[in-house]
C-alpha positions as CSV (number, residue, x, y, z in Angstrom):
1,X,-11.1,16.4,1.1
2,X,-14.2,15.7,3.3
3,X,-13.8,11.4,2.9
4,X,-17.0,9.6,2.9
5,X,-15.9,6.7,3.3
6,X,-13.5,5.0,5.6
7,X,-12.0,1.8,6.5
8,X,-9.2,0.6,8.5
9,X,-6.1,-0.2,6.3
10,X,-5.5,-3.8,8.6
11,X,-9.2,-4.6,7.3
12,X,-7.8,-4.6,3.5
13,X,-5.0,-7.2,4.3
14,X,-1.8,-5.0,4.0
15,X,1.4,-6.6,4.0
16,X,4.7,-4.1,3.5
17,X,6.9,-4.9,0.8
18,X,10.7,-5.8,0.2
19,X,12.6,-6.7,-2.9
20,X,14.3,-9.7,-2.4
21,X,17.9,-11.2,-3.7
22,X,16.1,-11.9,-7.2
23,X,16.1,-8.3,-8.8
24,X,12.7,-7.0,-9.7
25,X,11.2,-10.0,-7.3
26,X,8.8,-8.5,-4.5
27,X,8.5,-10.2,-1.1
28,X,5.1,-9.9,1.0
29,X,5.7,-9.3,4.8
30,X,2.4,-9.4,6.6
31,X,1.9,-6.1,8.6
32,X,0.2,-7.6,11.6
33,X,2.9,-10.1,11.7
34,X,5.8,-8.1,11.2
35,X,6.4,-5.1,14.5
36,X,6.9,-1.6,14.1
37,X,10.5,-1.5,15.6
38,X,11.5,-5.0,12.8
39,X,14.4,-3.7,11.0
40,X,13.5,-5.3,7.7
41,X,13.1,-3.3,4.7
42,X,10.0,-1.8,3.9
43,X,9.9,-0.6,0.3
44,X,6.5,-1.0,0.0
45,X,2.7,-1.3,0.5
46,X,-0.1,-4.0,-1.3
47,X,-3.5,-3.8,0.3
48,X,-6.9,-5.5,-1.5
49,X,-9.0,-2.7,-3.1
50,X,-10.9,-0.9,-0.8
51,X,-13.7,-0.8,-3.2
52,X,-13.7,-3.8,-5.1
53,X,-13.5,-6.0,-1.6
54,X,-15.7,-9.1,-3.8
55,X,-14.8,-12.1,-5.0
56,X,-13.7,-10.1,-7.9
57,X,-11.3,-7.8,-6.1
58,X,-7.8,-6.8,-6.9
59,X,-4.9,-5.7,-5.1
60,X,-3.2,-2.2,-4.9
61,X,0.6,-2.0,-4.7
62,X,2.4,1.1,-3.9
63,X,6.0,1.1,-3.5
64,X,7.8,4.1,-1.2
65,X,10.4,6.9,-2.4
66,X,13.4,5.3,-0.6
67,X,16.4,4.9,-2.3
68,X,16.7,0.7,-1.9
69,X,13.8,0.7,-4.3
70,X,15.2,-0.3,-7.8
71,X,14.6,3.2,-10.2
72,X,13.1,0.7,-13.0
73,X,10.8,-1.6,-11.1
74,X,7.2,-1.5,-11.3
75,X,4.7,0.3,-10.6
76,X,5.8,3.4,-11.3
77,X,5.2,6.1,-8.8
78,X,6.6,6.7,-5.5
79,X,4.8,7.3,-2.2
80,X,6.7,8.8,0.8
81,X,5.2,7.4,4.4
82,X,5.1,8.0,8.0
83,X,4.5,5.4,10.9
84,X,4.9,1.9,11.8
85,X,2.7,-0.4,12.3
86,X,0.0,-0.1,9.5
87,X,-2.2,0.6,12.6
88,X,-0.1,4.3,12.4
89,X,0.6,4.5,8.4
90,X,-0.1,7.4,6.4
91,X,1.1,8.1,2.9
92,X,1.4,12.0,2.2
93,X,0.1,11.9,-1.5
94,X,-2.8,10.7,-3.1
95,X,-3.2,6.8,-3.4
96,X,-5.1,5.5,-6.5
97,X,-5.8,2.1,-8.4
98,X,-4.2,1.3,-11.6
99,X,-6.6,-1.3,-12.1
100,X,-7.6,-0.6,-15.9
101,X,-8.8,-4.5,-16.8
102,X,-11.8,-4.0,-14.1
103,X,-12.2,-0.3,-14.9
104,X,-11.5,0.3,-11.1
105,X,-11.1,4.1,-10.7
106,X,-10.3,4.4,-6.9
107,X,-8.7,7.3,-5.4
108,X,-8.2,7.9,-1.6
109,X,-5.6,8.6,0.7
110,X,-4.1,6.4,3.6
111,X,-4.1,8.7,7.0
112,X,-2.9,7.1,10.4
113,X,-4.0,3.4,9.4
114,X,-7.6,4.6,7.8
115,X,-7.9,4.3,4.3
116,X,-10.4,7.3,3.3
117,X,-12.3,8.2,-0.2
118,X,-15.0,10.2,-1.7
């Protein structure tokens, strides 16, 4: 895939994600705030929408195939990544919005800190 456009990941305000003590409760870590070597979970990504960046934009949240990831929480899906801080992150499949209330049909991937699309 030839992306067309491109932006950098720390430009969408990313913050990795952790489950906390309350199951199926998701705690927000910001990713400029929190260093690459911080031995805090990270069992997932939320980012703001990198094409619905309006007032009327919505947030994308991805959680990672590791195993401290409850098998029933939500959103479905798994994404395996690579690299710390989100300055270095890339995710090796396809990332996509599940945004269906605002018709938001994003697709991209997210390749050393850049978030790419067609």
């Amino acid at each position: 895939m030839t992306p067309t456009h491109k932006i950098a990941l720390g430009d969408l305000d990313p913050s990795f994600l952790e489950f906390g003590n309350q199951p199926g409760v998701l705690r927000c870590h910001s990713g400029i705030r929190v260093p690459g070597n911080d031995p805090r979970p990270r069992q997932g990504l939320h980012f703001v929408c990198p094409v619905c960046t309006n007032s009327d934009s919505h947030g994308i949240i991805l959680l990672f195939d590791d195993p401290s990831v409850p098998p029933k929480a939500q959103p479905r899906g798994r994404w395996t990544y690579n690299g710390r801080p989100l300055s270095q992150l890339t995710l090796t499949e396809k990332v996509y919005s599940r945004e269906t209330e605002k018709k938001c049909n994003w697709e991209g991937f997210i390749i050393d800190g850049q978030v790419t699309w067609k």
